[in-house]
C-alpha positions in Angstrom: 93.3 115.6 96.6 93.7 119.0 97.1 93.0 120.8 100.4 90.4 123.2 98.5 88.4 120.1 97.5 87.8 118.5 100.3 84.6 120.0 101.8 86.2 118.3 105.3 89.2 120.3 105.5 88.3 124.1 104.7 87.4 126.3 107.7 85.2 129.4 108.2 86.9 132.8 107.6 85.2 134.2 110.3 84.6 132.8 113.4 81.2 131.8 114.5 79.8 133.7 117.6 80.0 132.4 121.3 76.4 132.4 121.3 75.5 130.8 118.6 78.4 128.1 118.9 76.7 127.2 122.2 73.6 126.9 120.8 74.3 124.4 118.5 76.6 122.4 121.2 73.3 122.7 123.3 71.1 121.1 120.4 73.9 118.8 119.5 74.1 117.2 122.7 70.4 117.1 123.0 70.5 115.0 120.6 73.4 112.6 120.9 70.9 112.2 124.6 68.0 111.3 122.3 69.9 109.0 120.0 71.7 107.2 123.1 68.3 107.2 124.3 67.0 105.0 121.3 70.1 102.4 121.6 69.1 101.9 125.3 65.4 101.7 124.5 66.2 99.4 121.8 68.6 97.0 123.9 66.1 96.9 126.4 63.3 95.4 123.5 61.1 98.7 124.3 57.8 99.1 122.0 58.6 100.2 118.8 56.1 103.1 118.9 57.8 104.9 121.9 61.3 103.6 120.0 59.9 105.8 116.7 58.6 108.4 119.2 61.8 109.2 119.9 63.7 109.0 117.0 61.4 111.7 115.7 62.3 114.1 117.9 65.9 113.1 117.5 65.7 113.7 113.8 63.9 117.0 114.5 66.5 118.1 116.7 69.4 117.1 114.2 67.3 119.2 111.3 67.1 122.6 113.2 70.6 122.3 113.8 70.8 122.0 110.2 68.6 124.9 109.6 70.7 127.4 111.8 73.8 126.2 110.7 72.3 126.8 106.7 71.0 130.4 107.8 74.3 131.3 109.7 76.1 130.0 106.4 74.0 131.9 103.9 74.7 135.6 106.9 78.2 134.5 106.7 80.5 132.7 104.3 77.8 132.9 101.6 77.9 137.2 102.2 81.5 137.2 102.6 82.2 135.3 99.4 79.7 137.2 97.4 80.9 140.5 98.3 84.7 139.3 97.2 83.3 138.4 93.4 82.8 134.5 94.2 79.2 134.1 92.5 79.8 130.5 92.2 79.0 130.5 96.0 75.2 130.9 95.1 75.3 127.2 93.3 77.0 125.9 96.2 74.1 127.9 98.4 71.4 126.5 96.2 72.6 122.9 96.9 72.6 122.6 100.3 68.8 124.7 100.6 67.6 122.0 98.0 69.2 119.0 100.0 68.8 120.4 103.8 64.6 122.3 102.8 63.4 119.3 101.2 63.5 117.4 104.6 
């Protein structure tokens, strides 16, 4: 497969801030906490209500991440690849709002 094809293997042309690349370490790790969290509280034979409690807010966390990573996209690579004559980015765009909005 080429290396343009695989979504795993192409990298941002521009790096992301230091701010904003610490943010979403910070959220990241927040929730890796939670989910670790859950495994303990289900090894443990917690009640399933607190167990769901706190999956929530693990799947909350993991979706704002999304969100800012899907707004810094579209401010970024969607921009630069616009402004070089690659439309087709838009599709691409549209894709990911439709599959990361609809949560």
């Amino acid at each position: 497969m080429p290396e343009e094809s695989c979504c795993c293997c192409r990298h941002k042309s521009t790096p992301r801030e230091e701010g904003f690349q610490q943010n979403i370490q910070t959220r990241l790790n927040r929730a890796i906490g939670q989910l670790g969290g859950v495994k303990a509280m289900i090894d443990d034979n917690r009640y399933c209500g607190d167990v769901l409690l706190q999956l929530a807010a693990a799947e909350k966390a993991i979706h704002r991440v999304s969100e800012l990573i899907l707004e810094n996209h579209l401010h970024t690579c969607v921009v630069e690849q616009v402004r070089e004559g690659n439309e087709e980015v838009i599709d691409e765009a549209m894709d990911l709002i439709r599959k990361f909005g609809s949560r």
